[in-house]
LOKEPA-833102 format. One record per residue (C-alpha): residue in one letter; x, y, z. Coordinates in pm, whole numbers, padded with zeros to 5 digits, always signed. Layout:
REM LOKEPA-833102
AXYZ ...
REM end
This chain:
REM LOKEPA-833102
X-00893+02619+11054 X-00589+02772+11193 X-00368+02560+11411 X-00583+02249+11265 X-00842+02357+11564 X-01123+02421+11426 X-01311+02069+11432 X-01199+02041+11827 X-01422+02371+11845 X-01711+02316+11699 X-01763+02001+11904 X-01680+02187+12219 X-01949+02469+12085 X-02237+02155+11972 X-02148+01990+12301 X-02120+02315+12535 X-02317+02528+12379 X-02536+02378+12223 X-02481+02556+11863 X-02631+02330+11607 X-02548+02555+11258 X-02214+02556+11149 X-02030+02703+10858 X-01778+02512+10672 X-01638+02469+10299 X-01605+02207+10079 X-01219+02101+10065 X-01159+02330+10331 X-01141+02580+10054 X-01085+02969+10150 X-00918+03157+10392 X-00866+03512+10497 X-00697+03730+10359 X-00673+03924+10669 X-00513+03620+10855 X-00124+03549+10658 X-00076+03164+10665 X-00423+03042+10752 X-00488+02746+10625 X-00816+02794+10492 X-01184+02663+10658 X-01298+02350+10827 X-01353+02092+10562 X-01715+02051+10514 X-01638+01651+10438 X-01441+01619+10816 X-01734+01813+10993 X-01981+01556+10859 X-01755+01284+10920 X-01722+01423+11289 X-02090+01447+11278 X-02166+01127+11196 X-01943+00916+11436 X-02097+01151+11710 X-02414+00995+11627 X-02523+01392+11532 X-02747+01334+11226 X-02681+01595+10930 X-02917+01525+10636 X-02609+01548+10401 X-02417+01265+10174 X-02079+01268+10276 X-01984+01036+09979 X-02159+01395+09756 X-01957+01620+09952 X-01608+01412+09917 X-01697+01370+09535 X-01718+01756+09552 X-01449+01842+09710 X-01256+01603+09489 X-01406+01747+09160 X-01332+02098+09299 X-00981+02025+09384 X-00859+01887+09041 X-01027+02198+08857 X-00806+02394+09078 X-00488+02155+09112 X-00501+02147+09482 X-00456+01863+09644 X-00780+01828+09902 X-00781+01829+10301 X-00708+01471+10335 X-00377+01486+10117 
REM end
């Protein structure tokens, strides 16, 4: 998600492109090593929400996947994407 542009993508991609599989992480957890101050990945919890105001149907809980990413975070002592 560097540059915070990663959701503005993957709409452009669903929307131009069709693409209908996308990979994400729960708390936006991860990064790359390869990449010095990236942020980490597109939250799994903001694709959905994307998701679901575009009317895109996903098959997941995003109440689950916030409770997740919540859980995950305070094992870890991060604070989550939408701190």
């Amino acid at each position: 998600n560097t540059y915070g542009l990663a959701l503005a993508s993957l709409a452009h991609a669903m929307a131009a492109h069709g693409i209908e599989m996308v990979e994400a992480s729960v708390a936006g957890l991860g990064g790359c090593p390869y990449a010095p101050g990236a942020s980490g990945n597109v939250a799994t919890e903001d694709v959905l929400f994307m998701c679901e105001r575009l009317g895109i149907e996903t098959g997941m809980d995003l109440g689950a996947v916030l409770d997740a990413g919540d859980w995950v975070c305070e094992r870890l002592g991060r604070a989550g994407p939408e701190s």
